[in-house]
ROTIBA-986710 format. One record per residue (C-alpha): residue in three letters; x, y, z. Coordinates in steps of 0.5 Angstrom, whole numbers. Layout:
// residues N
<pt 'ALA', <X, Y, Z>>
...
END
This chain:
// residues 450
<pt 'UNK', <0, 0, 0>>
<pt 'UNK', <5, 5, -2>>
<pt 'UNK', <0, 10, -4>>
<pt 'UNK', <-2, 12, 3>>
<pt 'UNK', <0, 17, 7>>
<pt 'UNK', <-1, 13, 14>>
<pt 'UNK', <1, 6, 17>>
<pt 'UNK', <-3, 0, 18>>
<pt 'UNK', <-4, -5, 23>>
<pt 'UNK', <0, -11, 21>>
<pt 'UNK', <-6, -15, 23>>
<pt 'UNK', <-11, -10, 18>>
<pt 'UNK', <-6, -10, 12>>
<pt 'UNK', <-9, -15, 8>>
<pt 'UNK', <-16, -12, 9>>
<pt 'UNK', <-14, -6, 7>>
<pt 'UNK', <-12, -4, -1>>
<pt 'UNK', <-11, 2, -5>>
<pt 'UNK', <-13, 1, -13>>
<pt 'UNK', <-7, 1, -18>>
<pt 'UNK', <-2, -1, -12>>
<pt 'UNK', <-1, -8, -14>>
<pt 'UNK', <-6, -14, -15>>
<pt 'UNK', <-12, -13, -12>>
<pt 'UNK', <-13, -18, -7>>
<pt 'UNK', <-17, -17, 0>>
<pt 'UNK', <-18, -22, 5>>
<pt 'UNK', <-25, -21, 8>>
<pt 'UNK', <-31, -25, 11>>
<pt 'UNK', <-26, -27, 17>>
<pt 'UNK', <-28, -27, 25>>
<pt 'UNK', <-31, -21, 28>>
<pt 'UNK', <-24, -19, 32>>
<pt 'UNK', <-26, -17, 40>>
<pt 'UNK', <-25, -10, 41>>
<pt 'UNK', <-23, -3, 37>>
<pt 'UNK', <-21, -7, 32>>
<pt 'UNK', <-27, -9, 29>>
<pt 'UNK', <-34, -5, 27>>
<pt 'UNK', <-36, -12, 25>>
<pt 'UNK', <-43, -15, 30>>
<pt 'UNK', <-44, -21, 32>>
<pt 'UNK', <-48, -27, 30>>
<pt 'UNK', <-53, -25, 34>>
<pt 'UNK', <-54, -19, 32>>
<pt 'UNK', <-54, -20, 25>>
<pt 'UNK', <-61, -25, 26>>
<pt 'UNK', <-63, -20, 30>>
<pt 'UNK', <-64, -14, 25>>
<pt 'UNK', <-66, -19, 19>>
<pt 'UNK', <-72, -21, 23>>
<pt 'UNK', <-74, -15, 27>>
<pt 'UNK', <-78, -13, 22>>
<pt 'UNK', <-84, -18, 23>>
<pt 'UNK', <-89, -14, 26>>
<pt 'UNK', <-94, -19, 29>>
<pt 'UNK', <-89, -24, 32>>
<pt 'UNK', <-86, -24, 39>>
<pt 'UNK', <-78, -23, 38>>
<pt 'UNK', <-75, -27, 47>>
<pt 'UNK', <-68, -25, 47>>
<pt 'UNK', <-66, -32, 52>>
<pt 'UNK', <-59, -29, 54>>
<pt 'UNK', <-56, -23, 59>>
<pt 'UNK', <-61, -16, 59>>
<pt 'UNK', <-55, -12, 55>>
<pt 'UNK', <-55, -17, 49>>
<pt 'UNK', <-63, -14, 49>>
<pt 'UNK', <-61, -8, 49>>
<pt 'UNK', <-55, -8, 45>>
<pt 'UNK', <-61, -9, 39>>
<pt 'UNK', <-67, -6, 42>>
<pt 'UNK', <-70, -2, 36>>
<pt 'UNK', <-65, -3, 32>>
<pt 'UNK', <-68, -1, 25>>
<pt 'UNK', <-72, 4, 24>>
<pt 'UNK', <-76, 0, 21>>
<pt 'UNK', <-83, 2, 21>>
<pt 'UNK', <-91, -1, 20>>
<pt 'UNK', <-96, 1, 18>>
<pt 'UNK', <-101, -4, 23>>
<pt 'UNK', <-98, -8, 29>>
<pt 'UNK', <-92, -6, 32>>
<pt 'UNK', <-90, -12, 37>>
<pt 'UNK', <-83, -13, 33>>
<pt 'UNK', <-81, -5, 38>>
<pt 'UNK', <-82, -9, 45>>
<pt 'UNK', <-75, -11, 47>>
<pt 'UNK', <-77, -17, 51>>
<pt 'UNK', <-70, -22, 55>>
<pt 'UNK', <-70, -28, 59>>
<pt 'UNK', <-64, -23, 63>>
<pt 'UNK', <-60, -29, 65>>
<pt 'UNK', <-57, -28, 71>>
<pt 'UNK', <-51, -33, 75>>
<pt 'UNK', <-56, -38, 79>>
<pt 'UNK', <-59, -38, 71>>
<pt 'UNK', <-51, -40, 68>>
<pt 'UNK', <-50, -45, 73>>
<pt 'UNK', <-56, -49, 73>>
<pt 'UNK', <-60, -48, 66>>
<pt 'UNK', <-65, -42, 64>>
<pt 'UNK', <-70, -47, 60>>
<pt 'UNK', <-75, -47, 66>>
<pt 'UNK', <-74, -38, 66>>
<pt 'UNK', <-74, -39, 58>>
<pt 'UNK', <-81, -44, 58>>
<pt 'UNK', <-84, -38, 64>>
<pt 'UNK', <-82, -32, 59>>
<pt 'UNK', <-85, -35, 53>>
<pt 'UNK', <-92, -37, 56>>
<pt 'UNK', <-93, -31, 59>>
<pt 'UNK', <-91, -26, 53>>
<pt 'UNK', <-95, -31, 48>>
<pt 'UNK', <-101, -30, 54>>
<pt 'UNK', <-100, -22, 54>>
<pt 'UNK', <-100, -21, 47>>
<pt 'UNK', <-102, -25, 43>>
<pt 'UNK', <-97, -26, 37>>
<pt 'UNK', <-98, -30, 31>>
<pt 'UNK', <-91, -33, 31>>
<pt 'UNK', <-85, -33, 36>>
<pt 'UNK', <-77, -33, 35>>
<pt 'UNK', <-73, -34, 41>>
<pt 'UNK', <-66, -31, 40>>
<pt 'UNK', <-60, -36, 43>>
<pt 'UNK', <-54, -31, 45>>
<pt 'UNK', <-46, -33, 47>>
<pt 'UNK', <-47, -36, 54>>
<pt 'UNK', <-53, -40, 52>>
<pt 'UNK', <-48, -44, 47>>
<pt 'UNK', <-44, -45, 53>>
<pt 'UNK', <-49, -47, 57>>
<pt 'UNK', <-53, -52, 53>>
<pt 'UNK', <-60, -49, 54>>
<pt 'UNK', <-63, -54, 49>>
<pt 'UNK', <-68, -48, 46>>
<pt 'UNK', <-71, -53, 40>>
<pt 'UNK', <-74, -57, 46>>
<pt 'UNK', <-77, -51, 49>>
<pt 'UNK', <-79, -48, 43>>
<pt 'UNK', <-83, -53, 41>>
<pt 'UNK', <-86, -55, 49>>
<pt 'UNK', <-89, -49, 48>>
<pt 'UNK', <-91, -49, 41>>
<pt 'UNK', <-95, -55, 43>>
<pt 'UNK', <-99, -52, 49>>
<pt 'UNK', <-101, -45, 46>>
<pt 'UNK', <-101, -47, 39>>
<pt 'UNK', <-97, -41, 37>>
<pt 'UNK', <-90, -43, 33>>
<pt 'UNK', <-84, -42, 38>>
<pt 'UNK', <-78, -42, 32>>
<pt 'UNK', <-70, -42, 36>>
<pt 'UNK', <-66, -38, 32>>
<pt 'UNK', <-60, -41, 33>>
<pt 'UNK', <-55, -35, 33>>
<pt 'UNK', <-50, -35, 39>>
<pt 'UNK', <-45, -29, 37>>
<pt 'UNK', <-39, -32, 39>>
<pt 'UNK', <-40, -37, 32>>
<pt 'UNK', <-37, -33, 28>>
<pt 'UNK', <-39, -25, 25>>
<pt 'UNK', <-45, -22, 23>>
<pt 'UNK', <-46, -25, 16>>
<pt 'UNK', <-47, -32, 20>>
<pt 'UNK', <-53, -29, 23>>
<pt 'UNK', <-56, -28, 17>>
<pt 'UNK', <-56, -35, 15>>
<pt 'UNK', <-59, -36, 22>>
<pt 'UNK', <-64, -31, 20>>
<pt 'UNK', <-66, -34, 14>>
<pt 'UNK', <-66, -42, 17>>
<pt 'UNK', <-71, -39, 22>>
<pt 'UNK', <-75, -36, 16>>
<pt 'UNK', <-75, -42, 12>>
<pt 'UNK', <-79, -45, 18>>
<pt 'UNK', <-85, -40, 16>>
<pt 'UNK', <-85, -41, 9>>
<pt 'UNK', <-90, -46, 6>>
<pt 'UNK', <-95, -46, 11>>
<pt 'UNK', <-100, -42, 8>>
<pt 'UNK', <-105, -43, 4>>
<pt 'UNK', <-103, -40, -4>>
<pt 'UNK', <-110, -40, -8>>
<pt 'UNK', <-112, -34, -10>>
<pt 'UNK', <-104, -31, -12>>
<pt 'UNK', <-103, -28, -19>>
<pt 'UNK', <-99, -31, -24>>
<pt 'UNK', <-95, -24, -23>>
<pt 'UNK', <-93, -24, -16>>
<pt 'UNK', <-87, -23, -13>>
<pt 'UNK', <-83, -22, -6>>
<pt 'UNK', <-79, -17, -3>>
<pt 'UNK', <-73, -19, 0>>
<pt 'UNK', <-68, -16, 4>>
<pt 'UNK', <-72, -9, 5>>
<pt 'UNK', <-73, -7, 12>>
<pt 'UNK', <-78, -2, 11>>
<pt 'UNK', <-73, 4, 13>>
<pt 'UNK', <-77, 11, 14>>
<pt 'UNK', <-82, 7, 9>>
<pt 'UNK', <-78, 6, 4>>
<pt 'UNK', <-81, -2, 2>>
<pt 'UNK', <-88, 2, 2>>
<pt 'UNK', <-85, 7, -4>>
<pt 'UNK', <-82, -1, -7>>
<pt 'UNK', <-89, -4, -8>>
<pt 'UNK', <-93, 3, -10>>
<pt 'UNK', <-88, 2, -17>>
<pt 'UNK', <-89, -6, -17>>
<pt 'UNK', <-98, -4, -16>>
<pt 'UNK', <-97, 1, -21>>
<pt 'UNK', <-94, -4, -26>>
<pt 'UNK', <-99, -9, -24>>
<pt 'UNK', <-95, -14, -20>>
<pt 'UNK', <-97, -17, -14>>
<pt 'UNK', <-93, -18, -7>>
<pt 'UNK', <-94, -23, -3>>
<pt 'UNK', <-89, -22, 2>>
<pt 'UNK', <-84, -17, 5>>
<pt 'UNK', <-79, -21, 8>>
<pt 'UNK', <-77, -17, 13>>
<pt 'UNK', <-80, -9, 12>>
<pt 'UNK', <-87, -9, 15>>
<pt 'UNK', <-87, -16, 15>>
<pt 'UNK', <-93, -20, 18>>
<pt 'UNK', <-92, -28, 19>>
<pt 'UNK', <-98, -30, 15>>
<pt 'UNK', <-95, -27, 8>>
<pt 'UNK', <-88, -31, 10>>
<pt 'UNK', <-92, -36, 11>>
<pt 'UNK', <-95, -36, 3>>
<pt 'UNK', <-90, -33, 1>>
<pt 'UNK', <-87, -40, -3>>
<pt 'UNK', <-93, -38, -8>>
<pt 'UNK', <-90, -32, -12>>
<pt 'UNK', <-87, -33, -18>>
<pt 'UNK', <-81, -30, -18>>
<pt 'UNK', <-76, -27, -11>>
<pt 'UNK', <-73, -21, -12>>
<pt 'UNK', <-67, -20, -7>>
<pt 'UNK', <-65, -13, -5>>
<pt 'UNK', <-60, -14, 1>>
<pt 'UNK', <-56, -20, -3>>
<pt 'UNK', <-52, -20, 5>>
<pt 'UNK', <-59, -21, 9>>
<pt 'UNK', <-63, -26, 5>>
<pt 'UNK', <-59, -29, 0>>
<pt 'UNK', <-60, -35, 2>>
<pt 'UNK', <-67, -36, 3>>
<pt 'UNK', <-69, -34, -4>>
<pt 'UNK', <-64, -40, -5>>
<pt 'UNK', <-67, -44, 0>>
<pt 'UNK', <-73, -43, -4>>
<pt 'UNK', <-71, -44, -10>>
<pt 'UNK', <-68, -51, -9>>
<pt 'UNK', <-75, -54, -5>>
<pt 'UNK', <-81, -48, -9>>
<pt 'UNK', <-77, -48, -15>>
<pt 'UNK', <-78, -40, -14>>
<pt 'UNK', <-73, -36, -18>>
<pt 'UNK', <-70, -30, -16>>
<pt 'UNK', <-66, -24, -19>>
<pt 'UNK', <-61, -19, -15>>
<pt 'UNK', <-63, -12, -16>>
<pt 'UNK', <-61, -6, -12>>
<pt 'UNK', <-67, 1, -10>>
<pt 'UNK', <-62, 5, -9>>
<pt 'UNK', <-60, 11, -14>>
<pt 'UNK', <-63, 13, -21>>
<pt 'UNK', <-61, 7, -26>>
<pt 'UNK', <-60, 1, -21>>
<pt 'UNK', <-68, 3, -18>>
<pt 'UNK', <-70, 3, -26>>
<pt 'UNK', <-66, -3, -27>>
<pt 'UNK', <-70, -6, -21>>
<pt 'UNK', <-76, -5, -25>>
<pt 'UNK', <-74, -7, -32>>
<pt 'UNK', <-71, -14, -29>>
<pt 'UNK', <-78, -16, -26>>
<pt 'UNK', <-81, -13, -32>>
<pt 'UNK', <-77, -18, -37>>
<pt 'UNK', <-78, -24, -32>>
<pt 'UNK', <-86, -24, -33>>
<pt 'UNK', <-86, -23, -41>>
<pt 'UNK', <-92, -20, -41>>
<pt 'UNK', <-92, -13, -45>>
<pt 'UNK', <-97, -9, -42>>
<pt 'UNK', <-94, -10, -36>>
<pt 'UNK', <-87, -8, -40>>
<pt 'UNK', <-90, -1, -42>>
<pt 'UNK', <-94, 1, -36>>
<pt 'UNK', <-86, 0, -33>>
<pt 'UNK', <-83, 5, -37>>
<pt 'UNK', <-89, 10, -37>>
<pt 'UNK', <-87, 9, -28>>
<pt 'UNK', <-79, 11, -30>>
<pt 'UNK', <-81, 17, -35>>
<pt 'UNK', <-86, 20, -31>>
<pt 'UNK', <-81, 18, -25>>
<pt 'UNK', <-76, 22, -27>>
<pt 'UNK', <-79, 27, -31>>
<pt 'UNK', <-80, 29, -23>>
<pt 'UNK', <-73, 29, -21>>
<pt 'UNK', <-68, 30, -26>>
<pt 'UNK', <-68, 38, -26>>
<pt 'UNK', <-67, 39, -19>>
<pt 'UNK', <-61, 33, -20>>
<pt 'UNK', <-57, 37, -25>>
<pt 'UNK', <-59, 44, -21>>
<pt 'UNK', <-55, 39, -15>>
<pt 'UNK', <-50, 36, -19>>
<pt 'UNK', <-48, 44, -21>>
<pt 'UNK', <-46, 45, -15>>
<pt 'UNK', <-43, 38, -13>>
<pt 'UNK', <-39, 37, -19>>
<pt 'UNK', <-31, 35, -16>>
<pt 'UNK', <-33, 34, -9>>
<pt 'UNK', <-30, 28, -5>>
<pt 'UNK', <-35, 22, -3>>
<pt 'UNK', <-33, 16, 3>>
<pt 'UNK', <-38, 10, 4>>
<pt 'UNK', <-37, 6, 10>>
<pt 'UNK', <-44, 1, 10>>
<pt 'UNK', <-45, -6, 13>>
<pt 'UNK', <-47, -10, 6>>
<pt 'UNK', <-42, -9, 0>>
<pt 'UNK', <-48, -9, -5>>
<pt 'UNK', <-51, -2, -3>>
<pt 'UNK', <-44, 1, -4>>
<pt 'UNK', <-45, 0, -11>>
<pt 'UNK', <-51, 4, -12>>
<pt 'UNK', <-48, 9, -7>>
<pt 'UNK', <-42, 10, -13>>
<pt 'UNK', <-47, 10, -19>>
<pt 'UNK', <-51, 15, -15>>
<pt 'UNK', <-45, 20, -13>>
<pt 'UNK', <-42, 19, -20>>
<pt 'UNK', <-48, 22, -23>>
<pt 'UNK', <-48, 28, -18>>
<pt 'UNK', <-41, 29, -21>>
<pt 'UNK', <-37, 28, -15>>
<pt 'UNK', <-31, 23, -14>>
<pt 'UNK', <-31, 16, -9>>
<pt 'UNK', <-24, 17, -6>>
<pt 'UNK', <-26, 11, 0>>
<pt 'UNK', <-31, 4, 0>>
<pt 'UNK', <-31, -1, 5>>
<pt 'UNK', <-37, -6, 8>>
<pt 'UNK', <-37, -10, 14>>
<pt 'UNK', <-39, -15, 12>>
<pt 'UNK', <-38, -17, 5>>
<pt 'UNK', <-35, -22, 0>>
<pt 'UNK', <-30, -23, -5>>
<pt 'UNK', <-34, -23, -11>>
<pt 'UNK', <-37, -16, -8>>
<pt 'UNK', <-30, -13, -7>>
<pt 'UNK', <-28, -16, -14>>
<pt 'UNK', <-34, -12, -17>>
<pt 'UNK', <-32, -5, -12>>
<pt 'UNK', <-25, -6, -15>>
<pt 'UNK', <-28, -6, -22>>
<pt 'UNK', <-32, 0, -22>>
<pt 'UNK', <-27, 5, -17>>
<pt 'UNK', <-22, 9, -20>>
<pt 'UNK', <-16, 9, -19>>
<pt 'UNK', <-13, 11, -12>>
<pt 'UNK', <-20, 9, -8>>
<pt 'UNK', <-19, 6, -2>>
<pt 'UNK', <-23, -1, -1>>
<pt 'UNK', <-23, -3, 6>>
<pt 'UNK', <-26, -9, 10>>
<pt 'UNK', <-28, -10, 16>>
<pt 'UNK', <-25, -3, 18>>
<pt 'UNK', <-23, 0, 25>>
<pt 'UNK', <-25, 8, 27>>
<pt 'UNK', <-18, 10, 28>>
<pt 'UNK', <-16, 8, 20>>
<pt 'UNK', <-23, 11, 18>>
<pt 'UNK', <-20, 17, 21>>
<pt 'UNK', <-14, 17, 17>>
<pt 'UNK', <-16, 15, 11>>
<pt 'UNK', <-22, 20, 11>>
<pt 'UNK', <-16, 26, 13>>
<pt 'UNK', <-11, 23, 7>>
<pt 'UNK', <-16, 23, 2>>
<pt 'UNK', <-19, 30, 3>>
<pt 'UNK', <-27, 27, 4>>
<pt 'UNK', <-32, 33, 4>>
<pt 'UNK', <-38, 27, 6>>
<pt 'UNK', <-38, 21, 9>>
<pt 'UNK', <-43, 16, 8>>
<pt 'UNK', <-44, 11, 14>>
<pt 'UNK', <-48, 8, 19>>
<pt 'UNK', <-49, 11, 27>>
<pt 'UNK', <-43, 9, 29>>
<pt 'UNK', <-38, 13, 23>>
<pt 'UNK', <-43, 19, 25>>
<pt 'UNK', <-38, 22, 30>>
<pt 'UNK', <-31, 20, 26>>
<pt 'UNK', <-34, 25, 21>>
<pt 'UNK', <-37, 30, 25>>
<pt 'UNK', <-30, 31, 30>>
<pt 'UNK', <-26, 32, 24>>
<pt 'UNK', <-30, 37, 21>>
<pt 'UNK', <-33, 32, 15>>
<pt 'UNK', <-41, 32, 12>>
<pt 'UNK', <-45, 26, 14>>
<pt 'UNK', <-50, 22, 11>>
<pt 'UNK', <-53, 16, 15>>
<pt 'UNK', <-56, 10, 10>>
<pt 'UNK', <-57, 5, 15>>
<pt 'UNK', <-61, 3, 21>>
<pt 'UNK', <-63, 9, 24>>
<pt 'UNK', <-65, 14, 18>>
<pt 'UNK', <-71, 18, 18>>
<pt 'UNK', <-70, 20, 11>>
<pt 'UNK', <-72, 15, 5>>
<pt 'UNK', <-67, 14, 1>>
<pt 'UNK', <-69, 9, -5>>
<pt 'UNK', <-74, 10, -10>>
<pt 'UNK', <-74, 15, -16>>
<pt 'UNK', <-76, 20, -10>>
<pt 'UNK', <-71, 17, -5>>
<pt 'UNK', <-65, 18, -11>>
<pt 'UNK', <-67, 26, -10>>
<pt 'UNK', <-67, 25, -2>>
<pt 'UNK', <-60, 23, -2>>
<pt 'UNK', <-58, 29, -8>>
<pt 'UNK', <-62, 33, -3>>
<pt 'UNK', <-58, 31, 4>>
<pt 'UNK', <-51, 31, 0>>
<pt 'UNK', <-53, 38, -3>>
<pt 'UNK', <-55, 41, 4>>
<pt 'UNK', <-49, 37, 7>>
<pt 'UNK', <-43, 38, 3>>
<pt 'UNK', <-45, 46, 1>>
<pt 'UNK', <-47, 49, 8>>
<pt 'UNK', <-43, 55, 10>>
<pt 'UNK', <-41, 51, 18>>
<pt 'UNK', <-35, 48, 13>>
<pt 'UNK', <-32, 55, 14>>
<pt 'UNK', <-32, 55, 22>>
<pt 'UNK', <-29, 47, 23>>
<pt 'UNK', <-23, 48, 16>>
<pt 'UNK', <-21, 41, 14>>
<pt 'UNK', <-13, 41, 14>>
<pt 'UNK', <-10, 37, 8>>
<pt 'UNK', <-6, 31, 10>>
END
C-alpha cells in the first residue's frame, strides 16, 4: 500500500487495499475481531436485524439483558398496522440461570408473553452464553408450541459463532420455518416477493407502489413491515426479488431449491439500479402491457426529479465521497449515484462483504480509491484525512468519526429517517448530500490536507 500516507496495523493489511497499488487481492469474511479493532457485529445481531422487522411476532432474547438492549429497536423499520416487533422482550439470565440452566426461566417467559400479546409466531434468539451453557432452546420451542398452538422458531444464533454474516444464514434458516404454510390460492401469476428490504423510513411502501403500478402483485415483504401469515404463503410467488444479497440470499435460495422459485438480485438505491430493479421484473414476467406500464412508471418518475439532480450536481460536481455501510451491495449504487452527482468516490468499504463483492467494487473504482473490509474508527479517520473527503456516508457508529473531523455525514443505515430509495429516494439523497457538503458550517471547522 505504497499510495497511502498512514500506517496500517500488520493484522489489517490484508484487509486494506489502495486500486492501482499491485493486484488486487482483499481478504474478507473473517471473524469478528474483539475490541476496537472491529466494526463488525456478531452472530447474534446480524439475525437480530434481519428478522426484527416482522411486526406481528414475538422476538424473546433468551440470554443476558445487554444482548437485548444492544439490538432494541435496531432499525428504523416501520408498520403500517401492528408494532410487536419495537418491544424488547430478554430472559435477562443472571448467575444462578449460568450455573443450573435457563430453560424453565425460557418456558415461563415465553407463556406469558404469547399469553400477554397474543402473536402470531414467536423467534426466541440464542446468545453466546446460552451455547455455553447448552439451553436445548429447540425442545422448549417446540414445548411451547405444543401448549399454546403458536409457533415458537429457535433462531439458533450464538454471537461467539463467527460475524454478523452467520446471522444472516441463521435468520433465513429460522424464515424458511414459515414459508410454506400458508394456503396459495388466489396468487396472481404475476406476483413476487420482496426480500432483503427493511421498510427504513417506509421505503418498501414506495417499492410496492411501483410494483402496483406495473401490475404485479406482492406476496410477501421479507422482513419490512412483515407479517407472518404473508411469509407463510410466501412460496406462492413466481419470482423472489433479493434486495440486501448479504441478508437474504440465502433464503431465496432455499426456495428456489424446495419451490423451485426463481430470484433475481436487484438494488432501490439510485437513478439506473432502481429502473433496473423494474425492468428486471418486468423482463421476467414477458408480458407487454406490464413492460409499457413499466417504462410509463420510469419516464414519469424522472421527469419529476431529473431537473432538481442536474441543479445539484452543478454545485456538487469534483466533490470527494466515502462510503462506509454494513453489505457491500448497496455500495454499488451508492458509487452510481455519486457519479451521477459529478462527484469522485475516494474510500469504499463494507462490513461484511464477500470476495465477489470487493472484485465487483475494485472494477468499478477509479484508481487510487481505498477498499476496505471490516474497518476500525481509527483507520477511517486517517483515510477520510488522507484523502480530503467532504462527505461520508455511513451508518451510526461513523456518525461521530466524521463530525470530529469536521466532514459531512450521510446516514444510510439502520437508523435514517429519510427514504432513500426509490426514484423520489435518489432525490432525497441528491438533497441531503447538497445540504451537506455546501452548508456554510465548513467555514468554521477548516479540514486541513494531510
Amino acid at each position: 500500500m505504497t499510495g497511502m500516507n498512514m500506517s496500517v496495523l500488520e493484522a489489517r493489511k490484508g484487509q486494506v487495499y489502495e486500486k492501482g497499488d499491485g493486484p488486487f487481492k482483499l481478504k474478507c469474511n473473517l471473524d469478528s475481531v474483539p475490541g476496537a479493532v472491529s466494526q463488525r457485529a456478531c452472530v447474534f445481531c446480524g439475525s437480530r436485524v434481519v428478522l426484527y422487522p416482522i411486526t406481528d411476532a414475538l422476538h424473546l432474547v433468551h440470554g443476558p439483558i445487554g444482548c437485548a438492549i444492544y439490538t432494541w429497536d435496531i432499525r428504523g423499520a416501520l408498520s403500517s398496522d401492528r408494532e410487536l416487533h419495537r418491544l424488547s422482550f430478554s430472559t435477562d439470565l443472571q448467575e444462578r440461570d449460568v450455573i443450573f440452566g435457563g430453560e424453565k426461566k425460557l418456558e415461563a417467559a415465553l407463556l406469558e408473553l404469547i399469553e400477554r400479546y397474543e402473536p402470531e409466531a414467536a423467534f426466541v434468539y440464542s446468545t453466546c452464553i446460552v451455547g455455553i451453557i447448552g439451553d436445548d432452546i429447540e425442545a422448549v420451542c417446540r414445548q411451547v408450541s405444543e401448549k399454546t398452538g403458536i409457533q415458537c422458531i429457535p433462531v439458533q444464533s450464538e454471537g461467539f459463532k463467527g460475524s454478523k454474516r452467520a446471522g444472516y444464514q441463521a435468520a433465513c434458516n429460522a424464515l424458511f420455518r414459515l414459508v410454506g404454510q400458508g394456503d396459495t390460492s388466489g396468487i396472481s401469476p404475476h406476483s413476487i416477493n420482496i426480500l432483503g428490504d427493511f421498510n427504513l423510513a417506509g421505503e418498501i411502501w414506495i417499492i410496492q407502489d411501483y410494483y402496483r403500478r406495473m401490475g404485479i402483485e406482492v406476496v410477501a415483504t421479507i422482513t419490512g413491515d412483515g407479517r407472518v401469515a404473508d411469509i407463510q404463503r410466501a412460496h406462492g410467488a413466481r419470482l423472489n426479488v433479493v434486495q440486501c444479497s448479504g441478508a437474504t440470499l440465502d433464503l431465496a435460495k432455499m426456495m428456489k431449491e424446495r419451490y423451485g422459485i426463481p430470484y433475481i438480485r436487484v438494488s432501490y438505491f439510485g437513478v439506473d439500479d432502481m429502473a433496473e430493479a423494474l425492468y428486471k421484473v418486468a423482463d421476467h414476467f414477458q408480458d407487454e402491457s406490464i413492460k409499457k406500464r413499466t417504462n410509463a412508471l420510469v419516464r414519469e418518475e424522472l421527469d419529476a426529479i431529473y431537473p432538481e439532480i442536474v441543479r445539484f450536481r452543478q454545485a456538487l460536481k469534483g466533490k470527494r465521497a466515502a462510503i462506509y455501510v454494513g453489505g457491500a451491495f448497496k455500495a454499488f449504487s451508492l458509487i452510481k449515484a455519486f457519479r451521477l452527482l459529478g462527484m469522485k468516490v475516494v474510500l469504499v468499504g463494507s462490513q461484511t462483504g464477500t470476495k465477489e463483492d470487493y472484485e465487483e467494487l475494485e472494477a468499478i473504482t477509479d484508481p487510487g480509491t481505498i477498499i476496505v473490509d471490516d474497518s476500525n474508527p481509527l483507520e477511517l479517520s486517517e483515510f477520510l484525512k488522507e484523502k480530503r473527503v467532504d462527505i461520508f456516508v455511513g451508518g451510526v457508529k461513523e456518525r461521530p468519526i466524521a463530525y470530529k473531523l469536521g466532514i459531512g455525514f450521510c446516514d444510510h443505515n439502520h437508523e435514517r429517517k429519510e427514504a432513500l430509495e426509490g426514484f423520489i429516494g435518489m432525490y432525497n439523497f441528491a438533497k441531503e448530500v447538497y445540504s451537506t457538503v455546501m452548508s456554510p458550517v465548513w467555514h468554521f471547522v477548516p479540514r486541513k490536507a494531510v
